[in-house]
VEXMI-368927 format. One line per 10 residues: number of its first residue (from 1); their letters; for each residue y, z, x of C-alpha. Coordinates in pm, 1 decimal, padded with zeros to 6 digits. Each point is the difference from the previous one (the first is absolute). Layout:
<recs>
NUM = A = Y,Z,X | ... .
</recs>
This chain:
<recs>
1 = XXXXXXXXXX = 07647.4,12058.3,10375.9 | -00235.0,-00316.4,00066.2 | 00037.2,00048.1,00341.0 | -00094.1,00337.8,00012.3 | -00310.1,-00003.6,-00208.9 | -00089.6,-00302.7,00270.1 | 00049.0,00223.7,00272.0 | -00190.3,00263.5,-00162.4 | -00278.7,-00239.6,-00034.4 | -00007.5,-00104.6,00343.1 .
11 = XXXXXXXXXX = -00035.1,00395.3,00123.7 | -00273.1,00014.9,-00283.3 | -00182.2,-00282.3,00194.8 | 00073.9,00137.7,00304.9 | -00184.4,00321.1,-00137.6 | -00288.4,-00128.0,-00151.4 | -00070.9,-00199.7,00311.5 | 00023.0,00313.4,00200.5 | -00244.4,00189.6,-00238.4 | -00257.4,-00257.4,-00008.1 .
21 = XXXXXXXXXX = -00021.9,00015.4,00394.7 | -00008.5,00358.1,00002.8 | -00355.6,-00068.2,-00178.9 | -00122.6,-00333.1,00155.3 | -00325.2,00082.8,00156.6 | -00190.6,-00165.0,00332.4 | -00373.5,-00077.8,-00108.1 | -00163.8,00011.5,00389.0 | -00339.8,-00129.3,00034.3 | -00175.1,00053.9,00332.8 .
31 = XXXXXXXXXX = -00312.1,-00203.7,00099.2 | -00162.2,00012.2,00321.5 | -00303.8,-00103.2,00135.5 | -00221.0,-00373.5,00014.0 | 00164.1,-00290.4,00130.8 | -00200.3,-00147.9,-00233.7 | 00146.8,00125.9,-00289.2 | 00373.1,00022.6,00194.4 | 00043.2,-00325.0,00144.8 | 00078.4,-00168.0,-00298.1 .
41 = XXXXXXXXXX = -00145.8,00187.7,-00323.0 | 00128.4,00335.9,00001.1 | 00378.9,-00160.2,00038.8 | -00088.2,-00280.5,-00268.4 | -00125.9,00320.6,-00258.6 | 00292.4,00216.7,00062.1 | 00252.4,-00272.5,-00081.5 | -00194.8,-00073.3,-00322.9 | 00027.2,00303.6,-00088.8 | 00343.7,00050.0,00059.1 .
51 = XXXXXXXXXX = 00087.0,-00281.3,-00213.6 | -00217.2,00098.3,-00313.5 | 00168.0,00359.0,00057.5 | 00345.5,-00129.9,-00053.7 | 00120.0,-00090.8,00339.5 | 00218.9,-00285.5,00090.6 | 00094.5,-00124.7,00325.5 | -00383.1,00048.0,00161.6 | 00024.5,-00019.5,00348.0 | -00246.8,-00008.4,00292.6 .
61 = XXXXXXXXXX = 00071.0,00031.7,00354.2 | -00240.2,00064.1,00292.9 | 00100.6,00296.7,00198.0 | -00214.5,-00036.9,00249.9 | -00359.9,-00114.5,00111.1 | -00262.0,-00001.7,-00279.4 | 00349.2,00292.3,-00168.4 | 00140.8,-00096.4,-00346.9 | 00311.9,00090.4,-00200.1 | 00027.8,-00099.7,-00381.7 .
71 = XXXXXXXXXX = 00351.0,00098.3,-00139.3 | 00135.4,-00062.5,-00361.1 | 00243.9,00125.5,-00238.7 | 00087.8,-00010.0,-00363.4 | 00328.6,00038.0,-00197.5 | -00029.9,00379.4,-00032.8 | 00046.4,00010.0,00389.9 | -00374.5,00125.8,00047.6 | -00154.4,-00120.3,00264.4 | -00334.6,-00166.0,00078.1 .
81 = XXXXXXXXXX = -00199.3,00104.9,00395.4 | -00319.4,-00071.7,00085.2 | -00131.4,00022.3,00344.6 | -00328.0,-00184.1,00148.8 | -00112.0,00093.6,00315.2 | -00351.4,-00197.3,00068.4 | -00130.0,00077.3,00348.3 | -00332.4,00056.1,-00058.0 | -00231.8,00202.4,-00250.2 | -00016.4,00329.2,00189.8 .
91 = XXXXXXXXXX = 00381.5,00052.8,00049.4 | 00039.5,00003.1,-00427.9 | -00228.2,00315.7,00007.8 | 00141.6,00178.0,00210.2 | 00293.2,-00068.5,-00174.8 | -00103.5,00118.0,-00297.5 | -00106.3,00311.6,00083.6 | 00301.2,00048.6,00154.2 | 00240.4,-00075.0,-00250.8 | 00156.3,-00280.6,00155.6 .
101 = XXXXXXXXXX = -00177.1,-00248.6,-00247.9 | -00010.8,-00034.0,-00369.7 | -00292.7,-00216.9,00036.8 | -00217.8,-00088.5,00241.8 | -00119.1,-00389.9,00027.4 | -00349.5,00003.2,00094.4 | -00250.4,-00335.3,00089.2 | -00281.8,00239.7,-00003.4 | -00123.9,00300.6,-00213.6 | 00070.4,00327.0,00144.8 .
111 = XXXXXXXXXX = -00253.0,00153.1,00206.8 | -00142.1,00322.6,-00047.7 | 00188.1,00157.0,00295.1 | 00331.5,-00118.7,-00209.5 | -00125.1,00127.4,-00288.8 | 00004.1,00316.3,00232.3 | 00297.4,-00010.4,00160.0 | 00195.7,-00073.9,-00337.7 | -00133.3,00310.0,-00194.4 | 00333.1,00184.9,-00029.4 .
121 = XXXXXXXXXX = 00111.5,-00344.7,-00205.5 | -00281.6,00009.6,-00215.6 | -00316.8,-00219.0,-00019.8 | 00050.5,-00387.3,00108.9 | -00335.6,-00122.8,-00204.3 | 00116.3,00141.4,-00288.6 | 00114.8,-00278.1,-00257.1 | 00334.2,00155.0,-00021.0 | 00075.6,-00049.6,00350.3 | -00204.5,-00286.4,00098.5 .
131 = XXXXXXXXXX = 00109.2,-00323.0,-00081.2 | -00179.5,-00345.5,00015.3 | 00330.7,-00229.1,00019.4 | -00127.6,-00335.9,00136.3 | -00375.2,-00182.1,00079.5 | -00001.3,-00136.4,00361.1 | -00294.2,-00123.3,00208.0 | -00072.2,00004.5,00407.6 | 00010.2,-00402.1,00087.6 | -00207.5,-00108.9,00284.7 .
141 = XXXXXXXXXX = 00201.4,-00276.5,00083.2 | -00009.7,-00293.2,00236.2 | 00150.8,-00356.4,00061.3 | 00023.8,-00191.2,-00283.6 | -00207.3,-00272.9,00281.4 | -00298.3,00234.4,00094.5 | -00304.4,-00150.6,-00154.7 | -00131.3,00388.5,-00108.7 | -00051.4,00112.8,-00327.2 | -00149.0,00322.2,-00011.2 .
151 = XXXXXXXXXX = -00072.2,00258.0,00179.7 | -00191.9,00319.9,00006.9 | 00220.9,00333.4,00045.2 | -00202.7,00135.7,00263.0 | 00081.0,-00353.6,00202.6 | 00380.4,00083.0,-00053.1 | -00060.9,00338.1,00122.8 | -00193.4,-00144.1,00322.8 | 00297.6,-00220.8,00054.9 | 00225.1,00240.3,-00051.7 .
161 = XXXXXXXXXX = -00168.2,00248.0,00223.9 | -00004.6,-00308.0,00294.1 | -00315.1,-00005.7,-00023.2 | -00059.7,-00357.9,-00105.9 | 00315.2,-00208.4,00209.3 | -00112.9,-00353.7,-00080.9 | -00004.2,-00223.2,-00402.4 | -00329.7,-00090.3,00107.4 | -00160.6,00301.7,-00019.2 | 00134.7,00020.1,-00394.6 .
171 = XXXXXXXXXX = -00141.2,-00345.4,-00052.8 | 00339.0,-00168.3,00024.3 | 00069.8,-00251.5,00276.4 | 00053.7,00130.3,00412.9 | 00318.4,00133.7,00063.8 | 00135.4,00334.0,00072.5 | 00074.3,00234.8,-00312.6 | 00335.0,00151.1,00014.5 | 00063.0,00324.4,-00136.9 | 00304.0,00111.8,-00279.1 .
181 = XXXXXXXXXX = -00000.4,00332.3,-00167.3 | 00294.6,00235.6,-00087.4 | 00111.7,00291.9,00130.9 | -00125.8,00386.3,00013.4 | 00208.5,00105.9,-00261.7 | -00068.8,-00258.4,-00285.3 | -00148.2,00114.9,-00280.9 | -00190.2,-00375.6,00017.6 | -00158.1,00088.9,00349.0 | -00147.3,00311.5,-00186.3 .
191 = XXXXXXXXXX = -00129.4,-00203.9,-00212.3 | -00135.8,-00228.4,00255.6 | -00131.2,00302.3,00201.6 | -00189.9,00157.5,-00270.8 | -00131.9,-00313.1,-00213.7 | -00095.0,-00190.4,00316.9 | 00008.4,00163.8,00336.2 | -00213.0,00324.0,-00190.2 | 00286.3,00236.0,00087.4 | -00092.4,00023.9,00385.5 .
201 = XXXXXXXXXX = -00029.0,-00325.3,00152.6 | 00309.6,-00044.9,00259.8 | 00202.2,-00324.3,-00028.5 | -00039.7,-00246.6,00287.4 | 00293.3,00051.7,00240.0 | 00078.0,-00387.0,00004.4 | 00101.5,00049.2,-00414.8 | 00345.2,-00109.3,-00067.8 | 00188.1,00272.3,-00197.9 | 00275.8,-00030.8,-00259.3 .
211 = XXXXXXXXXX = 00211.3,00246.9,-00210.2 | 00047.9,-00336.3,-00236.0 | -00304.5,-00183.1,-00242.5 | 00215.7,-00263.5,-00035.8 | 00038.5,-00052.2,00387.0 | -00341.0,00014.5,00035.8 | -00135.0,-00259.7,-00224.2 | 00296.2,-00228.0,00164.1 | -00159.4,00068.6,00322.0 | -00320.7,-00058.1,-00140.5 .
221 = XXXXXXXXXX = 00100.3,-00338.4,-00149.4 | 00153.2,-00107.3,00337.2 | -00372.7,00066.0,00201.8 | -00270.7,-00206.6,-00055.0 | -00250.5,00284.0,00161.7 | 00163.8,00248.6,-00191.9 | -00238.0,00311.8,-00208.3 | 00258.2,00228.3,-00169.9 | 00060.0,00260.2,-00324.1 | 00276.0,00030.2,-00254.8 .
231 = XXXXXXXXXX = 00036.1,00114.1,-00371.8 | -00098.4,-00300.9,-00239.8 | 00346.7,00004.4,-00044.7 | 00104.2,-00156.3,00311.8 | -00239.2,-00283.0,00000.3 | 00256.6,-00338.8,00021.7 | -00080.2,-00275.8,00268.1 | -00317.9,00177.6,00106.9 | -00362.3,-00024.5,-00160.4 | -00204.1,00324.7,-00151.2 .
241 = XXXXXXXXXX = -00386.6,-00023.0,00069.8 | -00267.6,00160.4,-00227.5 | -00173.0,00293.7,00140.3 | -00266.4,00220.3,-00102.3 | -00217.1,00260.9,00153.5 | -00398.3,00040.1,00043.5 | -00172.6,-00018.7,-00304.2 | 00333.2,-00160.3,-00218.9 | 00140.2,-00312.1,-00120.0 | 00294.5,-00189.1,00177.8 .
251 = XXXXXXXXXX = 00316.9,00006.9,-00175.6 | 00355.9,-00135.6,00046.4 | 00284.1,00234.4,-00077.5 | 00226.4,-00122.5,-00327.9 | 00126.0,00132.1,-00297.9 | -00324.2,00011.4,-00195.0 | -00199.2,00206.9,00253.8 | 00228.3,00225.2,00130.7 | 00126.8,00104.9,-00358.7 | -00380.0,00061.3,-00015.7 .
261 = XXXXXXXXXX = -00041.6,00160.1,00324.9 | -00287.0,-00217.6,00048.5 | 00109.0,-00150.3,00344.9 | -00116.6,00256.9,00261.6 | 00337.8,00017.9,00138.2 | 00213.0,00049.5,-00321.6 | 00246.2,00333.1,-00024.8 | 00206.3,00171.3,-00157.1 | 00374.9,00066.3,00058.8 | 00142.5,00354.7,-00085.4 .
271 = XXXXXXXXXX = 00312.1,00198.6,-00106.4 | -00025.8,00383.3,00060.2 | 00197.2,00227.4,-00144.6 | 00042.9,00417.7,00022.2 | -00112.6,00187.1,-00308.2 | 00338.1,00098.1,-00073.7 | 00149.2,-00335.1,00096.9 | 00338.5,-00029.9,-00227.2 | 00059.2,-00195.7,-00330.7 | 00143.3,-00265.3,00174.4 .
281 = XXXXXXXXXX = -00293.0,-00059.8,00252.8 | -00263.7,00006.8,-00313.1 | 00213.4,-00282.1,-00188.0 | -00010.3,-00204.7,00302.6 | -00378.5,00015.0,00046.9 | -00028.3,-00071.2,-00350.6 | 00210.2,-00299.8,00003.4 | -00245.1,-00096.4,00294.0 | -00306.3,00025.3,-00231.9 | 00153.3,-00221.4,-00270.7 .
291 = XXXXXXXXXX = 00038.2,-00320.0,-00046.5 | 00320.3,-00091.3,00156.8 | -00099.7,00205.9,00303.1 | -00332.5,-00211.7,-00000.4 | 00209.6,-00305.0,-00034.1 | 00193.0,00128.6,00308.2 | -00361.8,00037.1,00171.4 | -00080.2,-00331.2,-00056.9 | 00323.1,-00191.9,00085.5 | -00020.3,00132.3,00345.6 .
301 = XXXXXXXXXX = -00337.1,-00132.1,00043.5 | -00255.0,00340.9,-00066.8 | -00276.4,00010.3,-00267.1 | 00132.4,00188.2,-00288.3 | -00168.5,00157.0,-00239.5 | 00102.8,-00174.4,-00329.4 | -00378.4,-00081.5,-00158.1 | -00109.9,-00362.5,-00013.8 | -00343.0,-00128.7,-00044.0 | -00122.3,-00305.9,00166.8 .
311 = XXXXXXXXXX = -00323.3,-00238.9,-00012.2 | -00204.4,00144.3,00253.5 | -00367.4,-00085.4,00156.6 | -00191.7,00349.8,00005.0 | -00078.3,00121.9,00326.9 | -00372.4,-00081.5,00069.4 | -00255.4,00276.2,00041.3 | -00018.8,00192.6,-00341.1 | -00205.7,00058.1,-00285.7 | -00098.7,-00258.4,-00249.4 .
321 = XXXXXXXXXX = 00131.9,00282.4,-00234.1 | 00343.7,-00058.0,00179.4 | 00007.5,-00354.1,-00075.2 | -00105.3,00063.5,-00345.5 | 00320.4,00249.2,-00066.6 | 00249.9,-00214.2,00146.5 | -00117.3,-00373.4,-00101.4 | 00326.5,-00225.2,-00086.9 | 00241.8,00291.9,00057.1 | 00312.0,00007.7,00236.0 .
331 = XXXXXXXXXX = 00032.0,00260.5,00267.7 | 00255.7,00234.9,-00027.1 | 00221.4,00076.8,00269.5 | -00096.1,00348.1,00096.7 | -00273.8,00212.3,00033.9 | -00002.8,00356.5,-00098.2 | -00077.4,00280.3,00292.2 | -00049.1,00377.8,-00036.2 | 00102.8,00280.9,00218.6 | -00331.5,00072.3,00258.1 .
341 = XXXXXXXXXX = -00319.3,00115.7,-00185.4 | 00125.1,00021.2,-00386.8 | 00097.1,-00180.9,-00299.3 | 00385.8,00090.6,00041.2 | 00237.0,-00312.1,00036.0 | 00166.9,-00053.4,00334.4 | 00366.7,-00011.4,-00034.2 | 00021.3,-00396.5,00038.2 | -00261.5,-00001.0,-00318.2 | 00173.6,00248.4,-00225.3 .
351 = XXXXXXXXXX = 00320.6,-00234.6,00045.9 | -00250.3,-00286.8,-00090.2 | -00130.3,00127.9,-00323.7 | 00363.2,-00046.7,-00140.3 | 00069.0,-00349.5,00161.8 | -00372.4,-00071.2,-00164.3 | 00143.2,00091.5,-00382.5 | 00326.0,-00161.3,00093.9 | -00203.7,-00311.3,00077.1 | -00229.7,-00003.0,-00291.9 .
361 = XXXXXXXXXX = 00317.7,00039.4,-00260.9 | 00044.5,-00341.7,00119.5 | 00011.9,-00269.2,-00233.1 | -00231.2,-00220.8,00173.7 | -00220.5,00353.0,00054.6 | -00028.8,00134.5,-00319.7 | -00314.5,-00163.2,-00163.5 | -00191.6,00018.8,00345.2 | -00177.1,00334.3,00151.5 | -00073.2,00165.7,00326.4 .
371 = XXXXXXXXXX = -00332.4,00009.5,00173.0 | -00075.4,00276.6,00277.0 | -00243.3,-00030.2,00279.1 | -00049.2,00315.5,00178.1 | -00146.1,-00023.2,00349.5 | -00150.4,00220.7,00252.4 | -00141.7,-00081.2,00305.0 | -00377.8,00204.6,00054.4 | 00014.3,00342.9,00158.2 | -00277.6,00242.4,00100.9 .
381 = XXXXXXXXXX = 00109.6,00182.0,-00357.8 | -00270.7,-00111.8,-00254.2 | 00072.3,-00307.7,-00235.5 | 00028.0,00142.0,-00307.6 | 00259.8,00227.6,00148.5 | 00199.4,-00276.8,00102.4 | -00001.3,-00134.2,-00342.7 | 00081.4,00333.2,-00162.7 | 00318.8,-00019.6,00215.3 | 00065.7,-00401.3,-00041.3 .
391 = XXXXXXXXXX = -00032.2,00100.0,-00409.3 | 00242.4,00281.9,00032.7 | 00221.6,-00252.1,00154.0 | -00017.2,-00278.0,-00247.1 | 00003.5,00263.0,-00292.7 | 00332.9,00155.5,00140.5 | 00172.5,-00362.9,00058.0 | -00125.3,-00126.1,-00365.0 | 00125.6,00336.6,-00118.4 | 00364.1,-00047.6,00119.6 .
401 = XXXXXXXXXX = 00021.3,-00340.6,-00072.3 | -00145.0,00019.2,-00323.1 | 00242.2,00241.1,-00148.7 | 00268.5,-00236.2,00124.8 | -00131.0,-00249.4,-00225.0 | -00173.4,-00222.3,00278.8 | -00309.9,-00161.4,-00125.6 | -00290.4,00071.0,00217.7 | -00325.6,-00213.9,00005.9 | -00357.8,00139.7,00151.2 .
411 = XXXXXXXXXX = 00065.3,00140.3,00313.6 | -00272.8,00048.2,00243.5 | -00041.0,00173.1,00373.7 | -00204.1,-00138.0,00269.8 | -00156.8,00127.7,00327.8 | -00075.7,-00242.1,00260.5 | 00284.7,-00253.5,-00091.1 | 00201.2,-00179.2,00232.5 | 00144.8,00162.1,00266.7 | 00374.5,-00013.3,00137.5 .
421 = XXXXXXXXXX = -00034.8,00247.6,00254.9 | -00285.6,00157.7,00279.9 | -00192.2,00281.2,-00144.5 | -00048.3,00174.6,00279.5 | 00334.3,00167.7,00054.8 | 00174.6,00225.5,-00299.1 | 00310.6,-00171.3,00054.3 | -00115.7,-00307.5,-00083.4 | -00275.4,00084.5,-00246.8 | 00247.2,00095.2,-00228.2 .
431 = XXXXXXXXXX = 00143.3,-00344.4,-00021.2 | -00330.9,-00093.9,-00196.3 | 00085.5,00229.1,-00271.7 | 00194.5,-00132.7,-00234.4 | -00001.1,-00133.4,-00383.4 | 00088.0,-00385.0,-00013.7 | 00217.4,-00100.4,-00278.1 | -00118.4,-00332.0,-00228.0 | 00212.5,-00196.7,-00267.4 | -00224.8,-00139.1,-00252.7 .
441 = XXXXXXXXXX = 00038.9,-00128.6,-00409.0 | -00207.3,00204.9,-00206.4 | -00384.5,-00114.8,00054.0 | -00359.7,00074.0,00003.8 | -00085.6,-00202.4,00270.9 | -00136.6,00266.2,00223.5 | -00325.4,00200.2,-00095.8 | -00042.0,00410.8,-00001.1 | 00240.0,00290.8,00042.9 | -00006.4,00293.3,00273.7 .
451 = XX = -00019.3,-00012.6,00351.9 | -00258.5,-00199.4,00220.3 .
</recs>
């Protein structure tokens, strides 16, 4: 009788194993776009998220070229895919629209002819389908030997163009300037075209093209009369100079000032998704936005968005007011934007208001308050109606934080502060607008309330 009931049990077994396969699931995730994102934090994001889904056995393997495959399992037999496919910005889009992505990885913010193209998916700037994942900026690097420091961007963009061939006409010492830059498709070059080369200027012939950032700055680090671009990211044995345009301050690219946006070539890195992108595609994303995600960000050597603030010299340039608002307070790392001409959070800011709260429950944060100072740059619109709309702005922020329970001190908006970006272009104008975020104990050490 024992050894029937055994044998019993072992067909039992052989059952249940059957039945569980019969509803083991694949989870597929399909990313395709930047090599910026691809080459190394898409893959490093999908296996973190395997494992704090369940997974075991987290594999990676490249398939091919700048192609991805991470595979894992669990117990239940379910099974783990996700897919990276990172050659270049515009090739994610397309597959989007097309179905053949879940997301697309993007080093740049969609354009208004993607916007376009993608309207049978839904809207791309809308919050639920745009997605600030990671902080980058555009390095101007050189090597770590050239005596250079800064430069302006419209002398990269005269180098760059072949226009100016020789150090010596930057104020560096004789020697022919050698060109690196990466390819057509990268989502960095469009970032390169637009902030610097204004969209139209063609790229010298003699520029040395590569699919890879990381090749780059190695070539870069090898060549003494070297000029090249990569993502902050990719900065190693190579040295990133300050730059600045007309009218603004130099500034070097770290953590601090492209968390900010303050360094003229800072970006943003994006997931898009479809409007009717699946369960499992929304978790993901989310697990991007939160904290382990962000810790993923910043292993693998991007600016994440976790909130810090840090001792910082304000810029020069502003109001005494501005001074007054922000004496012996730490800067923040962010700044708050809105979408184009209204008081409506942009979708990296609306993500921000809850990292702000998150920040301020803080132990070390809970006795202190927040300090806003609203900027706007002047515009043929009459003062006062810049004001009105630089109150609306610091009203709405104060409003949302303060029924999180943030503390908010006397916030203030000025016109005429310092600037980060031209004026004379809309594209970069709107750089200038934003609301600067202070850390500060409780005081009375600045004088009057409403905007200057």
């Amino acid at each position: 009788m024992a050894r029937k009931i055994k044998h019993l049990s072992s067909l039992a077994c052989l059952f249940l194993g059957s039945t569980l396969n019969l509803h083991a699931e694949t989870l597929s995730l399909r990313l395709h776009g930047s090599n910026t994102l691809g080459a190394k934090l898409a893959p490093a994001l999908l296996e973190a998220y395997a494992r704090q889904q369940g997974y075991a056995e987290v594999q990676r393997s490249e398939t091919a070229p700048m192609e991805f495959q991470v595979s894992a399992t669990r117990r239940d037999g379910s099974r783990f895919e996700g897919t990276v496919r990172a050659h270049g910005t515009g090739t994610g889009h397309t597959a989007l629209v097309s179905g053949e992505a879940d997301v697309w990885m993007a080093s740049r913010a969609a354009t208004p002819a993607d916007v376009q193209v993608a309207r049978s998916i839904g809207a791309l700037h809308s919050p639920a389908q745009e997605h600030v994942v990671a902080l980058d900026g555009l390095a101007i690097i050189v090597h770590p030997d050239n005596p250079l420091r800064e430069l302006r961007i419209d002398q990269v963009r005269d180098a760059f163009a072949g226009r100016l061939s020789d150090w010596a006409q930057l104020g560096g010492k004789p020697g022919p300037i050698h060109l690196y830059g990466r390819d057509d498709r990268s989502g960095t070059f469009d970032t390169f075209k637009a902030m610097v080369l204004d969209g139209s200027t063609p790229l010298a012939a003699q520029t040395r093209r590569y699919e890879s950032s990381s090749e780059l700055e190695r070539g870069v680090a090898a060549d003494r009369g070297a000029l090249g671009f990569v993502g902050f990211s990719y900065v190693a044995a190579t040295r990133a100079l300050a730059v600045h345009a007309a009218g603004t301050l130099p500034l070097k690219p770290d953590a601090l000032s492209i968390s900010t946006e303050d360094y003229a070539l800072a970006r943003r890195l994006y997931f898009y998704t479809a409007r009717d992108a699946g369960p499992a595609v929304r978790a993901f994303v989310e697990f991007v936005q939160a904290g382990t995600g962000q810790a993923v960000v910043a292993e693998t050597g991007f600016v994440a968005q976790q909130i810090f603030a840090a001792a910082a010299e304000p810029l020069p340039g502003n109001p005494d007011g501005y001074y007054e608002v922000i004496g012996e307070a730490a800067r923040v790392s962010l700044n708050f934007r809105f979408s184009p001409a209204s008081s409506t959070l942009d979708s990296r800011a609306l993500r921000d208001i809850e990292r702000l709260r998150e920040f301020m429950q803080r132990p070390e944060n809970q006795h202190k308050e927040i300090r806003l100072a609203a900027f706007s740059p002047g515009t043929a619109r009459a003062p006062m109606m810049t004001l009105l709309t630089l109150n609306d702005r610091v009203d709405h922020i104060s409003q949302l934080l303060a029924v999180r329970g943030v503390p908010i001190g006397t916030s203030r908006g000025f016109i005429h502060g310092a600037l980060l970006a031209p004026t004379d272009r809309s594209d970069s104008r709107v750089r200038n607008e934003r609301v600067e975020v202070w850390l500060a104990e409780p005081a009375t050490n600045y004088s009057g309330d409403g905007p200057m």
